[in-house]
C-alpha positions in Angstrom: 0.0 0.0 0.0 1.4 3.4 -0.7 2.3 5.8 1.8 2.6 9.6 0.9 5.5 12.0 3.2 5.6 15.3 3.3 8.1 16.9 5.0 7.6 20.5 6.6 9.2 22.7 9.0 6.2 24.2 11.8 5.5 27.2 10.2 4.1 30.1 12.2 0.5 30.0 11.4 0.5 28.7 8.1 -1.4 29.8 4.7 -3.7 27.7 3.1 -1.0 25.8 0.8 0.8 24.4 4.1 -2.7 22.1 4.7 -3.5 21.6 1.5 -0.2 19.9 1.6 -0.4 17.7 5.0 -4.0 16.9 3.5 -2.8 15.1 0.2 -0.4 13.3 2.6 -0.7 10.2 4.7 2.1 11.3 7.0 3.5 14.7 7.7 7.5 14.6 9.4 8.1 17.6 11.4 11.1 19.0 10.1 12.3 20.2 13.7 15.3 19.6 13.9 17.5 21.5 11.5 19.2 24.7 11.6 17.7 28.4 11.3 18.6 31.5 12.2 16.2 32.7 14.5 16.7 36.2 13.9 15.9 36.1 9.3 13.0 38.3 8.7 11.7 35.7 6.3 12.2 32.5 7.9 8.6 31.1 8.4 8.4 29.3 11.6 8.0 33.1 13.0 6.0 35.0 10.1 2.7 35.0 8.0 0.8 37.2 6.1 -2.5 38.7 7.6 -4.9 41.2 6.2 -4.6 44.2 8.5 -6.3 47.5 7.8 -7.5 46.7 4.3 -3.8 45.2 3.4 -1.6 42.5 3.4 0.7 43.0 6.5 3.2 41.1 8.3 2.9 39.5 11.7 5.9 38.5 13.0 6.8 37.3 16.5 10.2 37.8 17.8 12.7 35.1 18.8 15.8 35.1 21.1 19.3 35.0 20.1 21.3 31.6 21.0 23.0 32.0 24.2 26.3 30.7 22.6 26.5 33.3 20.2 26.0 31.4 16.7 23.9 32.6 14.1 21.4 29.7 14.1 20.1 26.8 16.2 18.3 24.0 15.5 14.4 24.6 15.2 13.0 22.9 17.9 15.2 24.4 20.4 14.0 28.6 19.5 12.8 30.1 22.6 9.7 33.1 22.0 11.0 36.5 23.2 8.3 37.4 25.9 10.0 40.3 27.3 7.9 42.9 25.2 4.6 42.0 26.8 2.8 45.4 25.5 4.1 44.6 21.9 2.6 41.3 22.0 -0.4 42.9 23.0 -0.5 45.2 20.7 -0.6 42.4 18.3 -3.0 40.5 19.4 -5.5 43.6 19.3 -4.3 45.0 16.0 -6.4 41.5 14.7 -9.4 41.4 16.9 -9.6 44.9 15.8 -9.1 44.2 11.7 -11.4 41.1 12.1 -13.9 41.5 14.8 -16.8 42.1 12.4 -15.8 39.5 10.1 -18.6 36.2 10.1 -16.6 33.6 11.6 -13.8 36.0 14.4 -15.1 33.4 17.4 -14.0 30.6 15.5 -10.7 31.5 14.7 -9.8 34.1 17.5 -10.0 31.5 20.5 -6.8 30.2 18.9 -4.8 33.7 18.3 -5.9 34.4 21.9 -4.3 30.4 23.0 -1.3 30.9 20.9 0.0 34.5 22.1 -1.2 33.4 25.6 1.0 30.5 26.1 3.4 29.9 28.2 5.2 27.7 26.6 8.5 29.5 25.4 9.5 26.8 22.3 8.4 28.5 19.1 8.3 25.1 17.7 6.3 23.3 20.1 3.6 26.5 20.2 3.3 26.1 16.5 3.2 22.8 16.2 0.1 22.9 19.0 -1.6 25.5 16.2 -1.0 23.8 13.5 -2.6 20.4 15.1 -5.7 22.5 16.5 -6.9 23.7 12.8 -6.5 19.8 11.3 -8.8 18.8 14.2 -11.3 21.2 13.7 -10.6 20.3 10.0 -10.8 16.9 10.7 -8.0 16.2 8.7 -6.2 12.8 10.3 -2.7 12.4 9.3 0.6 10.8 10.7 2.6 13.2 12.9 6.3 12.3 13.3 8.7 14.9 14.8 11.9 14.5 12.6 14.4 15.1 15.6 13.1 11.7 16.6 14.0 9.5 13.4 17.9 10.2 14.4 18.7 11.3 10.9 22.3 12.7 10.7 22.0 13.7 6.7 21.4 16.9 5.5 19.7 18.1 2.2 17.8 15.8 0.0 19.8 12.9 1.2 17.9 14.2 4.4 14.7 14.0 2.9 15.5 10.6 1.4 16.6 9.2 4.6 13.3 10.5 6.7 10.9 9.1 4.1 12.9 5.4 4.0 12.6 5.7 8.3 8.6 6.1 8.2 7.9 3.7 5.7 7.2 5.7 2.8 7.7 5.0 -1.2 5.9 8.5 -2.1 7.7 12.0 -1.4 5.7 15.0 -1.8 7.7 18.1 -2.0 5.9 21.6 -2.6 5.6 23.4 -5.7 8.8 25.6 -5.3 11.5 22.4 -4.3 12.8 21.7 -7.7 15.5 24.0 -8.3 17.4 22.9 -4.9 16.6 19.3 -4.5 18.3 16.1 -6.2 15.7 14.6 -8.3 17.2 11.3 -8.9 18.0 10.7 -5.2 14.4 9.8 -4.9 14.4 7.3 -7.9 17.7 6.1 -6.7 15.8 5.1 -3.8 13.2 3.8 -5.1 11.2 6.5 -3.8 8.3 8.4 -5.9 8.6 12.4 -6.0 5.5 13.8 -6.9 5.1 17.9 -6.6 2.1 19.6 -4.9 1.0 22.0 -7.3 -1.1 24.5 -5.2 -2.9 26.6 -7.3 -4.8 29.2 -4.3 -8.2 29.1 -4.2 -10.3 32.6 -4.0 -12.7 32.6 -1.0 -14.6 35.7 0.0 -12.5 37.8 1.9 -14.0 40.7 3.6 -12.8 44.4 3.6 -10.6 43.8 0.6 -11.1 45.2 -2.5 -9.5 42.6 -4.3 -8.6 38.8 -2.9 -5.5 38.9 -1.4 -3.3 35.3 -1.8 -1.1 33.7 0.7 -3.0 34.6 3.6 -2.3 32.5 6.9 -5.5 30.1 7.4 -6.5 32.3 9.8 -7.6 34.7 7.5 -10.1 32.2 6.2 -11.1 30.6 8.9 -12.5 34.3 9.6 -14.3 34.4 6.1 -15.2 31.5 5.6 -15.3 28.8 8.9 -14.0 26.0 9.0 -16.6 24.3 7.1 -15.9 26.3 4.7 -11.8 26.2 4.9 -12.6 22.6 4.4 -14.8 22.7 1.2 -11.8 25.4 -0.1 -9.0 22.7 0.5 -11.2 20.2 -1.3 -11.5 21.9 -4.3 -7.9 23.1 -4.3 -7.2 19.0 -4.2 
């Protein structure tokens, strides 16, 4: 029987295309426990788009420097900065305000509320906990495996190769922007199918825009659109 992997860091509050992903797999690998630098604007595990004020903004939370001094640590181990209490405030109200009057704010803000909230000071382990929450109320069942527990010492696509081979998988599906940095014929070499997630993003209503806005976290349309509705948007984006 085939078994489908995708392989993913926790991103913070991920768009739809992160789900859509998981959803067309039978197991999604944590990619935990490689190397980031905590501090890179762009790096995902700590930003996301949101419509704020009528426009595409940036959230962003902040994360501490490693205590030794390097430049990047492995994923799992990121701690939250939580110093700036009124800043994190400050976020948190920026979206009740920009989507308060939207249809669906008390099913979605519950879990902005639970996520700034937390105590727990792993950025990794608080997204991972967000990320799980929305496939429950999605009811999308997939394998979970945390990659820093396969004990895989590769890097790269031989990484890749090696975490798909340790869950049992003979299908690797890598998103729509992997092909001009992985090794293609590692996976055939292997014996191991590649197959691409083409995402093309769906348009849902999006209120207070005046045109849709793409590559929104799924927060955004969980407020539109419910998560009945988030649902019925990842299955015709299948």
């Amino acid at each position: 029987m085939s078994k489908i992997v995708t392989i993913h860091q926790p991103d913070f509050m991920p768009w739809l295309g992160f789900f859509n992903k998981i959803n067309n797999s039978d197991c999604w690998i944590i990619l935990d426990h490689v190397e980031n630098n905590p501090r890179d604007s762009a790096f995902w595990c700590r930003r996301v788009k949101i419509i704020l004020n009528f426009q595409p903004t940036w959230l962003a939370i902040s994360l501490n420097k490693p205590d030794d001094g390097r430049l990047s640590q492995p994923i799992n181990e990121m701690v939250i900065n939580q110093q700036n209490k009124k800043e994190i405030r400050k976020k948190v109200k920026g979206i009740r305000q920009s989507y308060a009057q939207h249809p669906y704010f008390n099913d979605a803000f519950p879990l902005i509320e639970e996520y700034f909230d937390s105590d727990e000071p792993l950025v990794c382990r608080r997204n991972i906990k967000f990320i799980k929450s929305v496939l429950n109320e999605l009811n999308i069942k997939k394998d979970i495996v945390l990659s820093s527990d396969l004990e895989c010492e590769k890097s790269s696509t031989e990484l890749l190769v090696d975490l798909v081979k340790k869950v049992g998988g003979d299908t690797y599906l890598a998103g729509g922007g992997a092909a001009g940095y992985q090794k293609d014929e590692l996976f055939r070499e292997n014996d191991i199918h590649l197959a691409y997630n083409n995402f093309e993003h769906p348009v849902y209503p999006q209120r207070r825009v005046d045109e849709f806005i793409a590559g929104a976290s799924i927060i955004d349309a969980i407020m539109n659109v419910g998560f009945s509705g988030v649902s019925e948007v990842l299955k015709g984006a299948e």
